[in-house]
C-alpha positions as protocol buffer text, in pm:
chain_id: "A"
residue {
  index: 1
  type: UNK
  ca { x: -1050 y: -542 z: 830 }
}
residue {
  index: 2
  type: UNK
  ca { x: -1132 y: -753 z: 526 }
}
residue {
  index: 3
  type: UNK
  ca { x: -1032 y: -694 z: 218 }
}
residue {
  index: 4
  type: UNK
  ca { x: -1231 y: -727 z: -97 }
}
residue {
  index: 5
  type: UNK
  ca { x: -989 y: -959 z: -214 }
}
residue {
  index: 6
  type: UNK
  ca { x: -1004 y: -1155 z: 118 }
}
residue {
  index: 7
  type: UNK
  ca { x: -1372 y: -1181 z: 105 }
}
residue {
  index: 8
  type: UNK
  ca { x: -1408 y: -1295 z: -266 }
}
residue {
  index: 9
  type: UNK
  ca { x: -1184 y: -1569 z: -186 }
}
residue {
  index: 10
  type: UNK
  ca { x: -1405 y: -1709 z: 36 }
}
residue {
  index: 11
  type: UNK
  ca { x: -1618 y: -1775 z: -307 }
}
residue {
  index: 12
  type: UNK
  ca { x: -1330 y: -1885 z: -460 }
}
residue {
  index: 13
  type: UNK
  ca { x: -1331 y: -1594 z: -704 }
}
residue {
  index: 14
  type: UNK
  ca { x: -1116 y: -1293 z: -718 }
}
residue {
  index: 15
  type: UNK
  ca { x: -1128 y: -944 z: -796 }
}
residue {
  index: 16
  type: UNK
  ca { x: -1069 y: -938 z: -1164 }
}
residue {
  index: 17
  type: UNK
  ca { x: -1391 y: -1179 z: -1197 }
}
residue {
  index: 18
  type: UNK
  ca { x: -1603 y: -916 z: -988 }
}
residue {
  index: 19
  type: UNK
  ca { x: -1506 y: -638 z: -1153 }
}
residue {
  index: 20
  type: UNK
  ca { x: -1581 y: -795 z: -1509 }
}
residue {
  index: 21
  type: UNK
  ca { x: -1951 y: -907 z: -1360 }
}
residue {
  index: 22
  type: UNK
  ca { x: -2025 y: -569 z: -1166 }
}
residue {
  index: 23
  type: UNK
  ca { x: -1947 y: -380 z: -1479 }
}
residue {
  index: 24
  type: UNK
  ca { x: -2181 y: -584 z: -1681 }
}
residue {
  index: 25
  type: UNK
  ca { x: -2449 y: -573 z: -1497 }
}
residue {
  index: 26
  type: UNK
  ca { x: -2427 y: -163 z: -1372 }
}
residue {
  index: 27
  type: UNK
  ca { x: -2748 y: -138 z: -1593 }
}
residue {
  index: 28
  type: UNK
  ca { x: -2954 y: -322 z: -1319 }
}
residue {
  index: 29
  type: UNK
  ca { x: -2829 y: -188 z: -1015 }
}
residue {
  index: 30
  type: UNK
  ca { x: -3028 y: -391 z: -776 }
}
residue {
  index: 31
  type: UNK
  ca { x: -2908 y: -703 z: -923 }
}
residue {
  index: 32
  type: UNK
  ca { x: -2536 y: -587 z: -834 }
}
residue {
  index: 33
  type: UNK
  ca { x: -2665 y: -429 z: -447 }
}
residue {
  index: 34
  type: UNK
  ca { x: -2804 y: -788 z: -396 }
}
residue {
  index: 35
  type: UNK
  ca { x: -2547 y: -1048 z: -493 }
}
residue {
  index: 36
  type: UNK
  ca { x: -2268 y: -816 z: -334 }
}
residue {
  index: 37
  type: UNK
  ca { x: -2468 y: -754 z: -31 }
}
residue {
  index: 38
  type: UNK
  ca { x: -2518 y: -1113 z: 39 }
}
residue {
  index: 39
  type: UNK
  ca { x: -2128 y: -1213 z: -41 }
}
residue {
  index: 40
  type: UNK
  ca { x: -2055 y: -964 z: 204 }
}
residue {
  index: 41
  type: UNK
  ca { x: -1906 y: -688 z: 8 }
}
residue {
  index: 42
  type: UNK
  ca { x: -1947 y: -372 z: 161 }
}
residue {
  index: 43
  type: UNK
  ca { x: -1928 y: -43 z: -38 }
}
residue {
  index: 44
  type: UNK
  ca { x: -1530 y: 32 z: 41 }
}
residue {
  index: 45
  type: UNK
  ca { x: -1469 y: -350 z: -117 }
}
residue {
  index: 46
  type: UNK
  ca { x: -1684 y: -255 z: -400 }
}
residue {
  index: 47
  type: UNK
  ca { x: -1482 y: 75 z: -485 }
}
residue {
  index: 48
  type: UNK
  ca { x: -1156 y: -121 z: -433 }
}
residue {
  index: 49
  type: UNK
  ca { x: -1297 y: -391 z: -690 }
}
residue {
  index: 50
  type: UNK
  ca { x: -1388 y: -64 z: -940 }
}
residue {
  index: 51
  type: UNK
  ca { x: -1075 y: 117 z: -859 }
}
residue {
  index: 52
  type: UNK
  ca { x: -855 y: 51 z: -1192 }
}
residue {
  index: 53
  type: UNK
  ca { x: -1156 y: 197 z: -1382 }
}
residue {
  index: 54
  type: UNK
  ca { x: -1249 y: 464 z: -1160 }
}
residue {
  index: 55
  type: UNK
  ca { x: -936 y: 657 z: -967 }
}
residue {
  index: 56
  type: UNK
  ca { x: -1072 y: 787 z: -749 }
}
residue {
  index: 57
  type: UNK
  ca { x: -1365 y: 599 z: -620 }
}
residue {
  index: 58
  type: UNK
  ca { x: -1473 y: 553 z: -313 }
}
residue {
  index: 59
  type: UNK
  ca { x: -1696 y: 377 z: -29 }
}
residue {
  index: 60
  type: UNK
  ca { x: -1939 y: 751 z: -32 }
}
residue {
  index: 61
  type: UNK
  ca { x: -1934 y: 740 z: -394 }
}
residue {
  index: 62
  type: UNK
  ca { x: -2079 y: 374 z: -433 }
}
residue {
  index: 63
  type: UNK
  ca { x: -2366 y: 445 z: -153 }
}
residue {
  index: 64
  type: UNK
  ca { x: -2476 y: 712 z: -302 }
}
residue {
  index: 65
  type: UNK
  ca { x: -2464 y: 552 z: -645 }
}
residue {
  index: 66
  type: UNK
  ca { x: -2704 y: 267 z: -491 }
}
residue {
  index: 67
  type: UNK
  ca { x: -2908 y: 536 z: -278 }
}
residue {
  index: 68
  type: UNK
  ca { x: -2988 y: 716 z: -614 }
}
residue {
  index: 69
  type: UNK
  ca { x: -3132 y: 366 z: -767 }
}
residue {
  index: 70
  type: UNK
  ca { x: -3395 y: 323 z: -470 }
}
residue {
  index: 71
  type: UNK
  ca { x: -3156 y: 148 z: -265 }
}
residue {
  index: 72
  type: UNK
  ca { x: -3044 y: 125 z: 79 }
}
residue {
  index: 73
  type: UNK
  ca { x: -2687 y: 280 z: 7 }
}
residue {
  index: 74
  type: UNK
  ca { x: -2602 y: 323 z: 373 }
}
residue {
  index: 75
  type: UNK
  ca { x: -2604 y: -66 z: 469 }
}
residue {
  index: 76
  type: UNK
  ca { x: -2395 y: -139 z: 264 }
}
residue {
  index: 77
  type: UNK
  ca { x: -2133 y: 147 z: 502 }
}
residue {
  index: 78
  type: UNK
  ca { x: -1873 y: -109 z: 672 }
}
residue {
  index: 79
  type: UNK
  ca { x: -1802 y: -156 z: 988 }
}
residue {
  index: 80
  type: UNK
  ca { x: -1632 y: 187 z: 1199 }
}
residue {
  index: 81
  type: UNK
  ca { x: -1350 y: 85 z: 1321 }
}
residue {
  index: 82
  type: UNK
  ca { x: -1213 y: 356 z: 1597 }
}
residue {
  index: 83
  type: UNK
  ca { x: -884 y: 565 z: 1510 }
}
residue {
  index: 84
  type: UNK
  ca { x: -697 y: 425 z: 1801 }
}
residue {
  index: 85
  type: UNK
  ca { x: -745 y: 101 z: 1656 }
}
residue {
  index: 86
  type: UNK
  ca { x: -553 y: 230 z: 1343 }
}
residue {
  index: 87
  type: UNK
  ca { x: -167 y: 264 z: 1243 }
}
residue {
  index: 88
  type: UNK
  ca { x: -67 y: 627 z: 1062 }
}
residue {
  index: 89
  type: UNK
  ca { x: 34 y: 531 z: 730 }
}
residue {
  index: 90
  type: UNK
  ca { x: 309 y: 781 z: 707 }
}
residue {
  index: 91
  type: UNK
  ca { x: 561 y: 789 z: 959 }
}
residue {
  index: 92
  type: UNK
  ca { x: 663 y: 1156 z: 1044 }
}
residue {
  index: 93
  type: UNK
  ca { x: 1000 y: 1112 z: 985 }
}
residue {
  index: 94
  type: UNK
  ca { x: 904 y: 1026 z: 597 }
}
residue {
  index: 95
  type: UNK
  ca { x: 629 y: 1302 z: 616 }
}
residue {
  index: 96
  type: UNK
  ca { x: 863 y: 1569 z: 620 }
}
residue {
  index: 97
  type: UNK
  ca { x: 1034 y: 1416 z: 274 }
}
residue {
  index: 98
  type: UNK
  ca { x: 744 y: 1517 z: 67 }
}
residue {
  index: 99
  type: UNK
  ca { x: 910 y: 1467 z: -213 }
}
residue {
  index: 100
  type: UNK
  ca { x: 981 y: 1137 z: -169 }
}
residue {
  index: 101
  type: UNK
  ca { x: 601 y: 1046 z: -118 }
}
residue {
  index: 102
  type: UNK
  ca { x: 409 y: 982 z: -419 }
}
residue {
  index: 103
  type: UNK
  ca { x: 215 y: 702 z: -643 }
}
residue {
  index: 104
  type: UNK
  ca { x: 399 y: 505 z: -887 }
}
residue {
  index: 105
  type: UNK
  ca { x: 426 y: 600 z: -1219 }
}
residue {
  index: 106
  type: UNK
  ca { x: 700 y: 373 z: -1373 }
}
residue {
  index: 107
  type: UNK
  ca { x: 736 y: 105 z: -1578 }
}
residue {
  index: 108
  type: UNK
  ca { x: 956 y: -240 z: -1696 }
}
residue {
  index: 109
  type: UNK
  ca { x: 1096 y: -340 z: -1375 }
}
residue {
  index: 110
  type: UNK
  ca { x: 927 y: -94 z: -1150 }
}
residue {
  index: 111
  type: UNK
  ca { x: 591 y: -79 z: -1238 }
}
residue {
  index: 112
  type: UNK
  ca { x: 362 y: -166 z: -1002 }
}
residue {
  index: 113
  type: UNK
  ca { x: 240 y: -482 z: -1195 }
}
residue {
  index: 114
  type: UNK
  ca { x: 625 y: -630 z: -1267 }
}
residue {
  index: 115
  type: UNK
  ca { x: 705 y: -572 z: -827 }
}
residue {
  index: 116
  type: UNK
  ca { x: 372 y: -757 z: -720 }
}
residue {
  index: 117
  type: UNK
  ca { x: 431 y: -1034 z: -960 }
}
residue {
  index: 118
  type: UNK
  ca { x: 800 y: -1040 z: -811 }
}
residue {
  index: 119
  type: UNK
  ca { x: 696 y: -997 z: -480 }
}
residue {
  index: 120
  type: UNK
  ca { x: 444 y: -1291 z: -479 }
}
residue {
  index: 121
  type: UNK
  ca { x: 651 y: -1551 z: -724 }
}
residue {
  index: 122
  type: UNK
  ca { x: 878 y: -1511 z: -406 }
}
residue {
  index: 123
  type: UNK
  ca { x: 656 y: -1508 z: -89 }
}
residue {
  index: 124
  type: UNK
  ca { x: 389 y: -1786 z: -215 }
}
residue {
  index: 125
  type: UNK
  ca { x: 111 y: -1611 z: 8 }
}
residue {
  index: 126
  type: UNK
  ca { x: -65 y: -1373 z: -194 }
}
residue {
  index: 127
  type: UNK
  ca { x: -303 y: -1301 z: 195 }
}
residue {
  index: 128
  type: UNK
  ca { x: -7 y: -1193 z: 370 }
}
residue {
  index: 129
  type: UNK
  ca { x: 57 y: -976 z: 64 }
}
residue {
  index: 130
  type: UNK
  ca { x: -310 y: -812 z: 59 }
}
residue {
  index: 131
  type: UNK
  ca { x: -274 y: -766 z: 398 }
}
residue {
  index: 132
  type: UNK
  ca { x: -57 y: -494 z: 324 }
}
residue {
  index: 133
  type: UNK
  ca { x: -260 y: -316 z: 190 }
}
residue {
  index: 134
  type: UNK
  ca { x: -573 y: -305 z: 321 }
}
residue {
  index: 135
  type: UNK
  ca { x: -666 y: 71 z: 349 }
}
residue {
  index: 136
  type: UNK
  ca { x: -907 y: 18 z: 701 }
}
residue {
  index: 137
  type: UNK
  ca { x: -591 y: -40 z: 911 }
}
residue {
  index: 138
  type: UNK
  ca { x: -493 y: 322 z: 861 }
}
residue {
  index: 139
  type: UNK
  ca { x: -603 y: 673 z: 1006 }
}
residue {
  index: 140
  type: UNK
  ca { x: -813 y: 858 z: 780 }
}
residue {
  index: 141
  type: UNK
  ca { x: -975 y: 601 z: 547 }
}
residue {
  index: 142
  type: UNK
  ca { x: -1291 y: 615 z: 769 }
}
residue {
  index: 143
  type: UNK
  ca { x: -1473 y: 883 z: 483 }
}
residue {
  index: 144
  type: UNK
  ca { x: -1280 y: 632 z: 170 }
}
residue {
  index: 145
  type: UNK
  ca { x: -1070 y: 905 z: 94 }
}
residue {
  index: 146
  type: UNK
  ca { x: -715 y: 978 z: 245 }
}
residue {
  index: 147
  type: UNK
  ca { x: -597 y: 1321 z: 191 }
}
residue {
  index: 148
  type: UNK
  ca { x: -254 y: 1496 z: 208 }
}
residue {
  index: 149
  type: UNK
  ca { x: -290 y: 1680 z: 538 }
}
residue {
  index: 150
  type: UNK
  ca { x: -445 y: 1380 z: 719 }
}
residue {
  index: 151
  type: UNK
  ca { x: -136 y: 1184 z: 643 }
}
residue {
  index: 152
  type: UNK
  ca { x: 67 y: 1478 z: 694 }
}
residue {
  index: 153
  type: UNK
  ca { x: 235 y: 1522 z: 340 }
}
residue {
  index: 154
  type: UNK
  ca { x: 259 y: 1894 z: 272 }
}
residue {
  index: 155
  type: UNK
  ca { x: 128 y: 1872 z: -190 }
}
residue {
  index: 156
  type: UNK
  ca { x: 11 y: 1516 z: -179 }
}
residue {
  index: 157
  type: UNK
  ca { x: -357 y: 1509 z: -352 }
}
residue {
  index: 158
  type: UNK
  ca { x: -635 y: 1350 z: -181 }
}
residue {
  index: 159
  type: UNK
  ca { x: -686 y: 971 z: -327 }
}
residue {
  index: 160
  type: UNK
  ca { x: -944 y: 702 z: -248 }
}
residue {
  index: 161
  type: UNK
  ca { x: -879 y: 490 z: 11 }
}
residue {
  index: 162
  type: UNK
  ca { x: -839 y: 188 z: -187 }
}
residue {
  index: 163
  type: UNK
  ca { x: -586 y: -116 z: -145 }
}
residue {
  index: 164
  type: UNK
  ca { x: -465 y: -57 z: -530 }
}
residue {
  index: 165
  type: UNK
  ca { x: -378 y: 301 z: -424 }
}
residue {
  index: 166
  type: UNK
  ca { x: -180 y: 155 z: -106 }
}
residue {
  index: 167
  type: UNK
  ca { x: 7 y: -58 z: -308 }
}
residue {
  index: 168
  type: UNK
  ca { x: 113 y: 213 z: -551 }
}
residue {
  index: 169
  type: UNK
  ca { x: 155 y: 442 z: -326 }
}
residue {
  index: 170
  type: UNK
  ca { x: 415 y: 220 z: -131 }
}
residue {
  index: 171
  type: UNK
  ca { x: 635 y: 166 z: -415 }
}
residue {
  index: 172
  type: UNK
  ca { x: 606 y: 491 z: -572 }
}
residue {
  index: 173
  type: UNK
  ca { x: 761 y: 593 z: -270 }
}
residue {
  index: 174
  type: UNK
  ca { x: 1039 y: 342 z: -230 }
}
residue {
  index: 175
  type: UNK
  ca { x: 1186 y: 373 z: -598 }
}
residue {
  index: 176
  type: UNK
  ca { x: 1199 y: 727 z: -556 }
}
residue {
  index: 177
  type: UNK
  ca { x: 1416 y: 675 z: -224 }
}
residue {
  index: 178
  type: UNK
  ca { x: 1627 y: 398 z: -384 }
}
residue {
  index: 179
  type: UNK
  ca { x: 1657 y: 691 z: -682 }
}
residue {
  index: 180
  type: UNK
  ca { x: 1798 y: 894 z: -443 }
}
residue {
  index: 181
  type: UNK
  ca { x: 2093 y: 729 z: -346 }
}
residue {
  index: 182
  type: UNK
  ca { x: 2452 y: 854 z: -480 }
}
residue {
  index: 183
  type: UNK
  ca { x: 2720 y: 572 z: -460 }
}
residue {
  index: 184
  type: UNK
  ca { x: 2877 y: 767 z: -166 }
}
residue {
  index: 185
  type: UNK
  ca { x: 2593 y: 737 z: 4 }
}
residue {
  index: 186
  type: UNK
  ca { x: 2502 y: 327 z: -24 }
}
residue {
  index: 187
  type: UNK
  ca { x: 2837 y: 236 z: 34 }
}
residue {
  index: 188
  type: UNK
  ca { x: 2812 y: 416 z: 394 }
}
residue {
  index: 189
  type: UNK
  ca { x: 2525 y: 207 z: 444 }
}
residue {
  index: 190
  type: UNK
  ca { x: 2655 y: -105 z: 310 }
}
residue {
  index: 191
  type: UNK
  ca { x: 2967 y: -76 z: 497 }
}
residue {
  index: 192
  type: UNK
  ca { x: 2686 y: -22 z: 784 }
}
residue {
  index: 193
  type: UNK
  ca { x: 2484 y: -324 z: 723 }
}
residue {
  index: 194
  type: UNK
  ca { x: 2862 y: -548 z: 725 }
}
residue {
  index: 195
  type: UNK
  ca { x: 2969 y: -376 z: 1065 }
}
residue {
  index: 196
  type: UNK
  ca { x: 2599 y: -452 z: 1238 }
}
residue {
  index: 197
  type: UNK
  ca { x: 2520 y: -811 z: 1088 }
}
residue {
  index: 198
  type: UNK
  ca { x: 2513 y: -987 z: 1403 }
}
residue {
  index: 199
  type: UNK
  ca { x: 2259 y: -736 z: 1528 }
}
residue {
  index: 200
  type: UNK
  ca { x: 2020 y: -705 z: 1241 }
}
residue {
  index: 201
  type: UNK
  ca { x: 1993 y: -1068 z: 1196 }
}
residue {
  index: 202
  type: UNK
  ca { x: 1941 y: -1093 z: 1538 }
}
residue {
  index: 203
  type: UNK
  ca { x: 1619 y: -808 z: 1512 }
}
residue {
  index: 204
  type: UNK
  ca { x: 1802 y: -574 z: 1730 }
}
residue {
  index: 205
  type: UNK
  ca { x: 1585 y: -324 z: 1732 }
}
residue {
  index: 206
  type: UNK
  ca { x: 1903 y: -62 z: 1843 }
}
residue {
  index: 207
  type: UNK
  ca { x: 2065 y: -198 z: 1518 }
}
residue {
  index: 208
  type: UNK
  ca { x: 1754 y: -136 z: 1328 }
}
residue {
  index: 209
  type: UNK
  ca { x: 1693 y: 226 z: 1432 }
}
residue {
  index: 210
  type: UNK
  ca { x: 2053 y: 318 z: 1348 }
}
residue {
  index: 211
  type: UNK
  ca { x: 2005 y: 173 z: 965 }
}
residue {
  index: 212
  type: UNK
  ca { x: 1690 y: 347 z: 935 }
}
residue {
  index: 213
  type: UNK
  ca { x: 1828 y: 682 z: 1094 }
}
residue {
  index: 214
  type: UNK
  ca { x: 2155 y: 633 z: 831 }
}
residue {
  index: 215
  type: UNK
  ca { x: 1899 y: 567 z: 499 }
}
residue {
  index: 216
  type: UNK
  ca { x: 1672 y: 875 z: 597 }
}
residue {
  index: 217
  type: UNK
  ca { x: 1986 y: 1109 z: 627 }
}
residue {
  index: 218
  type: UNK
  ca { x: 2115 y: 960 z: 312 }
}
residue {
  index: 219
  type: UNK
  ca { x: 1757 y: 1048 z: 127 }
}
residue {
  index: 220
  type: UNK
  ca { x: 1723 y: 1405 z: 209 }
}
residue {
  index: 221
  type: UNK
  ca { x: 1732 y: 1496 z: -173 }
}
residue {
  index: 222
  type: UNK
  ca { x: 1789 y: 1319 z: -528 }
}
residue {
  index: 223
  type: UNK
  ca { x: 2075 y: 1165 z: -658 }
}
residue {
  index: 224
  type: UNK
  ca { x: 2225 y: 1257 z: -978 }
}
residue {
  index: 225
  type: UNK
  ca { x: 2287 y: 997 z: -1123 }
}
residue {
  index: 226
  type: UNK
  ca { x: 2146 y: 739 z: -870 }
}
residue {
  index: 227
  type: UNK
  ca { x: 2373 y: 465 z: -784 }
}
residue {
  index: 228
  type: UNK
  ca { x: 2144 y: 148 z: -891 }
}
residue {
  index: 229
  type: UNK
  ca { x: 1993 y: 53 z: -1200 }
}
residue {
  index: 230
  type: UNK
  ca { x: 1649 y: 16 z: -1218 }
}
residue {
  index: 231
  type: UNK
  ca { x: 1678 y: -388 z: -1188 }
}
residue {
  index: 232
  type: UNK
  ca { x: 1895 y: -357 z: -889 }
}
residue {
  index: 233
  type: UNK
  ca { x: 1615 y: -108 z: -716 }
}
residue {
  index: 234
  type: UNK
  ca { x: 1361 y: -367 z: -820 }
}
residue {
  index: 235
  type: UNK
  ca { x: 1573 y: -619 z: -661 }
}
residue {
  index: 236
  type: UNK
  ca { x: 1600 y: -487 z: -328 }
}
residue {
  index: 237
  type: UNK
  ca { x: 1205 y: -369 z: -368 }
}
residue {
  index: 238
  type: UNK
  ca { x: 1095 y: -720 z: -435 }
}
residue {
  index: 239
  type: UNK
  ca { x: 1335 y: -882 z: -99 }
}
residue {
  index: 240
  type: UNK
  ca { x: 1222 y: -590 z: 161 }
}
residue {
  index: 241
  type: UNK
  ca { x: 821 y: -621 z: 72 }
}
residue {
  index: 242
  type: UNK
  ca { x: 850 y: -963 z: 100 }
}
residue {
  index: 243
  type: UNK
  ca { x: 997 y: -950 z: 457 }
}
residue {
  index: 244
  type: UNK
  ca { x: 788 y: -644 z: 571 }
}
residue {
  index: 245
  type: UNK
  ca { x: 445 y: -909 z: 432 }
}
residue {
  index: 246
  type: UNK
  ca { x: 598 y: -1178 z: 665 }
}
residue {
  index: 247
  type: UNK
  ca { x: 512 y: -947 z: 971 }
}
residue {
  index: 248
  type: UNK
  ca { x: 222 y: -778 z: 829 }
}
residue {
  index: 249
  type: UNK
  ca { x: 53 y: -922 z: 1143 }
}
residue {
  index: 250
  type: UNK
  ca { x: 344 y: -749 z: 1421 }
}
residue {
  index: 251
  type: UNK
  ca { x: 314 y: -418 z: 1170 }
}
residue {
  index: 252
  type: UNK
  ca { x: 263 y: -88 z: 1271 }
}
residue {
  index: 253
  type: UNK
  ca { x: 245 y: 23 z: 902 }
}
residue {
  index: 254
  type: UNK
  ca { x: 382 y: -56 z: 590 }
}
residue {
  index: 255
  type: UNK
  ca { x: 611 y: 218 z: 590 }
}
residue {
  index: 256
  type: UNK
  ca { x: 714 y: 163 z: 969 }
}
residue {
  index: 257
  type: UNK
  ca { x: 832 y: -165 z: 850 }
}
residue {
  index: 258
  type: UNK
  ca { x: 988 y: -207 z: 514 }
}
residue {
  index: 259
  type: UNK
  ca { x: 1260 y: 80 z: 568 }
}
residue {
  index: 260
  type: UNK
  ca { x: 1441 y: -114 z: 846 }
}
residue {
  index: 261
  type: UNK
  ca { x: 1383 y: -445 z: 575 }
}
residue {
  index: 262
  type: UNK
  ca { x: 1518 y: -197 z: 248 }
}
residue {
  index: 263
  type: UNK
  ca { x: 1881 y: -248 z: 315 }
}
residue {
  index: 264
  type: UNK
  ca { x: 1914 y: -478 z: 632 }
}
């Protein structure tokens, strides 16, 4: 599915621009129905756009906001798209590290803002990037809301299905398994990744399983202290997402991906 992103680009704006002009003009809510409506922005594009004002938000939300006004909130409902169509965002094998799992709350290096810029400095292809993160390729996004025991995360919250929760989401959850790494522990998987070269440059997907099999053992709980600095994590952050973006097509899920990229 499109993104909002993808589909303002098409207009050669982007979302920062719609999100200054839909704010100043909430006053005359048919105005904003119309001119999205006809640029193709469907409600779940219009809560992604509103997102960083409004946590929360969500494709329900912004129909019934319209529906209140007089309007037609319901056409603006995109497209189903069945669940067997869909990847599961979280694999089981990361489900069951709920502690691992959450949105990202740092800053300097490993704020969210500082890894995208990183991220797409170094891949040049800020679609592939959206990609990503677009919340309609995943089970349970159908209502614009994902919730913790549809993703199978014993204490996660529910949160809007929204590409800017995706995104923090996914490295919220990798610097806390990089944080959770003892030295003992990374040099059994370097020493790994030197023994197996041949076979993860070569996409063995035997190789690949193994790696991923050695980091989740590795990340069963924190590491006191953790053996990288927070530039090193950001390092190997910034060099997985920007191989896991360069299959987004061949993905089953962002998740399903970017572990056998973290320290291959």
């Amino acid at each position: 599915m499109t993104t909002a992103a993808q589909q303002l680009a098409k207009y050669d704006l982007n979302v920062d621009i719609a999100r200054e002009w839909i704010v100043a003009n909430l006053g005359t809510p048919k105005t904003v129905f119309d001119v999205c409506k006809a640029a193709g922005l469907n409600s779940s594009m219009i809560a992604e756009i509103l997102n960083p004002l409004a946590p929360g938000l969500n494709s329900t939300v912004v129909e019934s906001f319209f529906t209140g006004s007089g309007l037609d909130g319901s056409s603006l409902r995109p497209p189903f798209i069945g669940t067997e169509d869909k990847a599961e965002l979280i694999p089981d094998e990361l489900g069951q590290l709920n502690w691992l799992i959450s949105m990202n709350a740092n800053v300097g290096d490993l704020s969210t803002y500082s890894l995208r810029q990183e991220v797409l400095a170094e891949l040049g292809d800020s679609a592939s990037y959206n990609d990503m993160f677009n919340p309609n390729d995943y089970e349970g996004s159908e209502d614009g809301v994902f919730t913790g025991a549809e993703l199978g995360v014993k204490g996660l919250g529910n949160f809007a299905a929204t590409s800017a929760n995706l995104e923090s989401l996914f490295y919220g959850t990798l610097v806390n398994t990089l944080k959770s790494l003892d030295s003992g522990e990374l040099t059994e998987i370097f020493q790994f990744v030197q023994a197996n070269q041949a076979g993860l440059e070569s996409g063995s997907d035997t190789v690949e399983d193994q790696l991923t099999e050695l980091l989740f053992a590795a990340i069963q709980d924190p590491a006191y202290p953790a053996a990288l600095s927070d530039a090193q994590i950001a390092a190997v952050i910034v060099d997985a997402t920007v191989l896991t973006a360069q299959i987004v097509g061949d993905k089953d899920g962002i998740f399903d991906d970017v572990f056998g990229n973290l320290l291959g």
